[in-house]
DRENFIKE-277744 format. One record per atom (N, C-alpha, C): x, z, y; residue in one letter; residue number from 1. Coordinates in Angstrom, 3 decimals, m for minus. Atoms other than C-alpha are relative to their C-alpha. Example, Ala and Ser with C-alpha at 12.3 -4.5 7.8 and 13.67 -1.06 7.14 Angstrom:
BEGIN
<site xx="0.890" zz="0.000" yy="m1.190" res="A" n="1"/>
<site xx="12.300" zz="7.800" yy="m4.500" res="A" n="1"/>
<site xx="0.900" zz="0.000" yy="1.200" res="A" n="1"/>
<site xx="m0.820" zz="m0.060" yy="m1.190" res="S" n="2"/>
<site xx="13.670" zz="7.140" yy="m1.060" res="S" n="2"/>
<site xx="m0.770" zz="0.730" yy="1.090" res="S" n="2"/>
REM end
This chain:
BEGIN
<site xx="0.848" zz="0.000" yy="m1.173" res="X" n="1"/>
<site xx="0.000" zz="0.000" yy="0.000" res="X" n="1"/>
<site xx="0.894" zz="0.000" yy="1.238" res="X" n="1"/>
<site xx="m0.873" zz="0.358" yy="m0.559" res="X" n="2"/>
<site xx="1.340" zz="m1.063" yy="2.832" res="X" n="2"/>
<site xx="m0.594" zz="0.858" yy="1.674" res="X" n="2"/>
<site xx="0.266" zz="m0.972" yy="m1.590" res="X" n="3"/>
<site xx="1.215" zz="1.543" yy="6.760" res="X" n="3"/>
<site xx="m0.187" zz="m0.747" yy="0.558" res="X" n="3"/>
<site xx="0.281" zz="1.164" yy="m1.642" res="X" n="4"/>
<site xx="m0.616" zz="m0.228" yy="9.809" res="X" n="4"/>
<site xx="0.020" zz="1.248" yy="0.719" res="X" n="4"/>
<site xx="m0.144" zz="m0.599" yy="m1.021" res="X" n="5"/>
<site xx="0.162" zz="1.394" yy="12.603" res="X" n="5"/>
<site xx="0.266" zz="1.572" yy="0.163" res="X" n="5"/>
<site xx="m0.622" zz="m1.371" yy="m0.253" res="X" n="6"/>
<site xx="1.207" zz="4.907" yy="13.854" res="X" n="6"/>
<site xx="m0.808" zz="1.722" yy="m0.844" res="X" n="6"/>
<site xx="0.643" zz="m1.268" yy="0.185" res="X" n="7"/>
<site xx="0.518" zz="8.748" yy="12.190" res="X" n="7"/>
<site xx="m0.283" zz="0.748" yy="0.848" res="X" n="7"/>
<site xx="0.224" zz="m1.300" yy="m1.272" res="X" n="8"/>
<site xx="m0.949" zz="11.518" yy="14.293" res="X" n="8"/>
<site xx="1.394" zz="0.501" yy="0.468" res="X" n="8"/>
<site xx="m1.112" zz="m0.693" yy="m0.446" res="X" n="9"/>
<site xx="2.532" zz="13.170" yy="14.160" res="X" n="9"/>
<site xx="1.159" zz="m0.928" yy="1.150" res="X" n="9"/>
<site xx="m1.294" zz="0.406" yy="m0.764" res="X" n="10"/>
<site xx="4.279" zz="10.287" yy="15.753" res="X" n="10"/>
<site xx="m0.878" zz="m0.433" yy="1.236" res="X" n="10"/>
<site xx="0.553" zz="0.798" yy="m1.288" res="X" n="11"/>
<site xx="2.217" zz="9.692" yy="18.724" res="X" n="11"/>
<site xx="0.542" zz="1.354" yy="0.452" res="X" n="11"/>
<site xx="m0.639" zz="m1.106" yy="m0.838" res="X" n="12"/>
<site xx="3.581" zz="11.130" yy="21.950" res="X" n="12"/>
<site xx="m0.715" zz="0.039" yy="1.088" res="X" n="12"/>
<site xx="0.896" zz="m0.714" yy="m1.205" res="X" n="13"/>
<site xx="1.908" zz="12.895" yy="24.955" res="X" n="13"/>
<site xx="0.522" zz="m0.852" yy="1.206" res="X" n="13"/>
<site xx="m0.685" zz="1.060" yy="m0.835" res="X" n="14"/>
<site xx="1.984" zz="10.091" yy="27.513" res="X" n="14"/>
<site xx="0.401" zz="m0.949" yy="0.211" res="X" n="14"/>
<site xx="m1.167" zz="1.416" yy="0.167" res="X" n="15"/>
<site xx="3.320" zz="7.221" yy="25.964" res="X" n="15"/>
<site xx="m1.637" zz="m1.414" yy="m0.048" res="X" n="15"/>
<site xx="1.074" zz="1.281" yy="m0.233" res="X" n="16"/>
<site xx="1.044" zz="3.843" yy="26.276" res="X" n="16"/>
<site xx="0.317" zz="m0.957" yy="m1.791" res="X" n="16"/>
<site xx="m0.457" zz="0.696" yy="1.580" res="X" n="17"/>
<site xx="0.465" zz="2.147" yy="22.668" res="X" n="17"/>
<site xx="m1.261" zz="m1.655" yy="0.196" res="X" n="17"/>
<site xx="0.381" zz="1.208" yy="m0.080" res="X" n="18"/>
<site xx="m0.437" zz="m1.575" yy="22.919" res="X" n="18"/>
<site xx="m0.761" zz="m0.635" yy="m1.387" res="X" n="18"/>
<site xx="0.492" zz="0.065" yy="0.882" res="X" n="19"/>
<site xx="m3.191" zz="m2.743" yy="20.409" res="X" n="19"/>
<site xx="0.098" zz="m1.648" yy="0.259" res="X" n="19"/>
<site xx="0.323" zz="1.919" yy="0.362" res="X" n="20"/>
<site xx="m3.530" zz="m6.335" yy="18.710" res="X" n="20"/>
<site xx="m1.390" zz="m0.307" yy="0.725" res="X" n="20"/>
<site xx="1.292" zz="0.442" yy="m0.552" res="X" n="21"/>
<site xx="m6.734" zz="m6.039" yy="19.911" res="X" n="21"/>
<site xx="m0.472" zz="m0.364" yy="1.517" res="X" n="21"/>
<site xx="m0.422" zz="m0.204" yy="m1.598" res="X" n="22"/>
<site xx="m6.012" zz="m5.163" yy="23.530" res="X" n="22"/>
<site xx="m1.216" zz="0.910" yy="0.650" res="X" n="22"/>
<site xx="1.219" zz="m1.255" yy="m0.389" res="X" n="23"/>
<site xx="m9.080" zz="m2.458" yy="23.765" res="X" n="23"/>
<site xx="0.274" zz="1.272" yy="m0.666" res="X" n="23"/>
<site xx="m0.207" zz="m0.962" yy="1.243" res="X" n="24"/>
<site xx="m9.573" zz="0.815" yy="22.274" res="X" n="24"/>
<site xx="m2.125" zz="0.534" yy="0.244" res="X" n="24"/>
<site xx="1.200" zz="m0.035" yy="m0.050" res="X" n="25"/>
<site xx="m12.865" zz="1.959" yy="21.767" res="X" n="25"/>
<site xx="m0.700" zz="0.915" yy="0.997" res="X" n="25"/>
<site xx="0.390" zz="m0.436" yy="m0.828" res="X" n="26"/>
<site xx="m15.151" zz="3.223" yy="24.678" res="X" n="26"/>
<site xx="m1.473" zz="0.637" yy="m0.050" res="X" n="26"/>
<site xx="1.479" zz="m0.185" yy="0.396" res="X" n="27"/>
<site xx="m18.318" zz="4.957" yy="25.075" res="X" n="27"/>
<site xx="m1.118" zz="m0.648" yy="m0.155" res="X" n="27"/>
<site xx="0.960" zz="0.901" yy="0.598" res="X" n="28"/>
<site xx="m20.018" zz="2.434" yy="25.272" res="X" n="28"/>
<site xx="m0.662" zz="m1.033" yy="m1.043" res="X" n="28"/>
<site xx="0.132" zz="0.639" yy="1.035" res="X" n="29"/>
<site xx="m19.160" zz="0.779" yy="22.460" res="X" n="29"/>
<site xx="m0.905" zz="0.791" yy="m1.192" res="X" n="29"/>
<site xx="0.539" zz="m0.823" yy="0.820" res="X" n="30"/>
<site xx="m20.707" zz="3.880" yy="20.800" res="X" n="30"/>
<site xx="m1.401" zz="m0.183" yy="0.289" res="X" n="30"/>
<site xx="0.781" zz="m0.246" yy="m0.301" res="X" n="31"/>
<site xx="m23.863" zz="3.961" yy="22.738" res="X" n="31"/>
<site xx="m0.547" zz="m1.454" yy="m0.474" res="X" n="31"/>
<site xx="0.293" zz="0.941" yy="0.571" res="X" n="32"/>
<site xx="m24.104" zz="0.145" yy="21.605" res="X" n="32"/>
<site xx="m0.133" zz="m0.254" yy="m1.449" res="X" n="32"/>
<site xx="0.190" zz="m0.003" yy="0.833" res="X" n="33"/>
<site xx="m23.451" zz="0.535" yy="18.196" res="X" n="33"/>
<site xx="m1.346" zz="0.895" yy="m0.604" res="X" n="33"/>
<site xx="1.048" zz="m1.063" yy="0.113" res="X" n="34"/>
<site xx="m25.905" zz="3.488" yy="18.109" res="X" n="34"/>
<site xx="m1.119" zz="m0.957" yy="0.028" res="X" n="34"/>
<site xx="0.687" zz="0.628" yy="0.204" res="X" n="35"/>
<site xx="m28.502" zz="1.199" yy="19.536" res="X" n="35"/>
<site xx="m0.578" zz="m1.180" yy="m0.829" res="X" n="35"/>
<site xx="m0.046" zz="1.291" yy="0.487" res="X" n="36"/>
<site xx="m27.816" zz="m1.966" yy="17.541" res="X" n="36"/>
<site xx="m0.264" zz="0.704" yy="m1.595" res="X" n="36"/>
<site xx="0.217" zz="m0.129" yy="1.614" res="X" n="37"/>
<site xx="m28.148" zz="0.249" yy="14.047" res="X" n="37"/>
<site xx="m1.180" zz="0.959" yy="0.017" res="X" n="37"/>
<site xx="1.264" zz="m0.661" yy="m0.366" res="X" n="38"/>
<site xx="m31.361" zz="1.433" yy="15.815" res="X" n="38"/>
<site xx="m0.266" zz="1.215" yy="m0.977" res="X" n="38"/>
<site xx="m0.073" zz="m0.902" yy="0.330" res="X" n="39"/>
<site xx="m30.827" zz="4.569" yy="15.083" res="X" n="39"/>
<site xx="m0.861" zz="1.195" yy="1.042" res="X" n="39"/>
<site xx="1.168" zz="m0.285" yy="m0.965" res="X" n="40"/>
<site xx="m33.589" zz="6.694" yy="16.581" res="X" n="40"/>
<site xx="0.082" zz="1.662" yy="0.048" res="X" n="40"/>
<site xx="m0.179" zz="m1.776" yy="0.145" res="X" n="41"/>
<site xx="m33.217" zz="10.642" yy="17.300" res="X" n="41"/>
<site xx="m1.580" zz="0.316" yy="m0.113" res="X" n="41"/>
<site xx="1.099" zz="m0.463" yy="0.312" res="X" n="42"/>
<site xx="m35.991" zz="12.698" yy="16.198" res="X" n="42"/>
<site xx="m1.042" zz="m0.641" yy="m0.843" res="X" n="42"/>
<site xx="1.176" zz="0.366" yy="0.651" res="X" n="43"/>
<site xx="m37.347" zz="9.932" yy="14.152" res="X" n="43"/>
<site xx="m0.104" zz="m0.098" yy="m1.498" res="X" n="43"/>
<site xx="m0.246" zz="m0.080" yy="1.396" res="X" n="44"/>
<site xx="m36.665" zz="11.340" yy="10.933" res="X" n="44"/>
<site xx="m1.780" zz="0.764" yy="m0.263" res="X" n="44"/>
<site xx="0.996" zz="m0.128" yy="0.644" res="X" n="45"/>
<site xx="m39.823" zz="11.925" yy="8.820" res="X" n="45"/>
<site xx="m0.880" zz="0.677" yy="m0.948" res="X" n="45"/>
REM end
């Protein structure tokens, strides 16, 4: 099996880490996914 990218232990306080992707994930991406897997509070049954 082969390591992608960094362990908790080696990240450093401060340092800038450049993704392939060039994002990292934001709240809104949460508040979008939330909506899009229409996921509904309180509407359990």
């Amino acid at each position: 099996m082969t390591r992608v990218g960094r362990s908790y232990q080696e990240l450093e306080v401060g340092a800038v880490y450049r993704s392939r992707h060039g994002r990292t994930v934001l709240e809104a991406d949460n508040v979008w996914f939330t909506l899009l897997s229409v996921y509904q509070f309180g509407s359990r049954g």
